[in-house]
C-alpha positions in Angstrom: -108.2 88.9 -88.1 -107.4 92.2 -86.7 -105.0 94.7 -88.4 -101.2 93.7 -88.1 -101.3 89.9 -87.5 -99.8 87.4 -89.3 -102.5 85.6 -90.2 -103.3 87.8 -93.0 -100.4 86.9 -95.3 -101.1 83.0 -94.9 -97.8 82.6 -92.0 -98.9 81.6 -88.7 -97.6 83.5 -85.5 -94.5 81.6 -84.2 -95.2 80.3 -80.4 -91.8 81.1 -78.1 -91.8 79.5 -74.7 -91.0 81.7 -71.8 -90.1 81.5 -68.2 -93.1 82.7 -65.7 -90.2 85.2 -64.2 -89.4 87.0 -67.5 -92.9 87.3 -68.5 -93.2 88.9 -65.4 -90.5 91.7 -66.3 -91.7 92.3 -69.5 -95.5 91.6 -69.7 -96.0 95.0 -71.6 -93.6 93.9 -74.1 -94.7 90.6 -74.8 -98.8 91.4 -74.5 -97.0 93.9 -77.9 -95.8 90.8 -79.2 -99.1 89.1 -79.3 -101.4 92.1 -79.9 -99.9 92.3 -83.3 -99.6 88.8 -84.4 -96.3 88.3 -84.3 -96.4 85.5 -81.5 -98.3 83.4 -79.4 -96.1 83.1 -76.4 -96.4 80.1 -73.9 -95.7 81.0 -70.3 -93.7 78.0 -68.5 -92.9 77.7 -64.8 -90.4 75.0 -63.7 -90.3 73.6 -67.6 -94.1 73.0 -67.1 -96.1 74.7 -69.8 -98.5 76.8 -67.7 -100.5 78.6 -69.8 -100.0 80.3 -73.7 -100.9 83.7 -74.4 -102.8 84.7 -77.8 -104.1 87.4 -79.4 -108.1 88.3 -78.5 -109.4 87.5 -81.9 -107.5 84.7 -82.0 -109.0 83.5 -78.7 -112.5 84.2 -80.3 -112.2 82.9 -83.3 -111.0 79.6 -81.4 -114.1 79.9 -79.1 -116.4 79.7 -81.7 -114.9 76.7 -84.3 -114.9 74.8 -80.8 -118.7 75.9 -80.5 -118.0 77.7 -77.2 -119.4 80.9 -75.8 -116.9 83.8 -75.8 -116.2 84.8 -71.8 -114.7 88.1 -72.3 -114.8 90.6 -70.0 -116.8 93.7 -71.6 -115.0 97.3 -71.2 -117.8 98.1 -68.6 -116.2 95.5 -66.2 -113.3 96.8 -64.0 -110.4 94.7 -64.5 -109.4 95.3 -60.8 -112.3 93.8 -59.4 -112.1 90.3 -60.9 -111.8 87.4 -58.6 -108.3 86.0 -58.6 
């Protein structure tokens, strides 16, 4: 686990549900809130869970116990020119 997350003392992160409209307004606050372990926040449009934001180790670690291959963007890619 990387430096900072919760994890490391045995707690889990807590997972807050958010509206799609507020995540919007705060997304560099709340990518803080993941980045150091502190939540996992689940991004939810209309009441319909849409999608839930984790931390990057996290998402790897999860990758691999599932057996799948780890699609991460390298740094070399420019984050402006993915497909949307």
């Amino acid at each position: 686990m990387s430096k900072g997350t919760s994890a490391e003392d045995g707690r889990l992160p807590r997972t807050v549900r958010m509206k799609s409209a507020d995540l919007r307004k705060n997304i560099v606050k709340v990518m803080g809130r993941v980045q150091y372990g502190r939540e996992h926040i689940q991004a939810v449009r209309y009441q319909d869970p849409q999608a839930v934001i984790v931390p990057v180790d996290w998402y790897e670690q999860a990758c691999r116990a599932m057996g799948e291959e780890v699609r991460l963007p390298t740094g070399d890619d420019d984050p402006d020119s993915t497909p949307r």
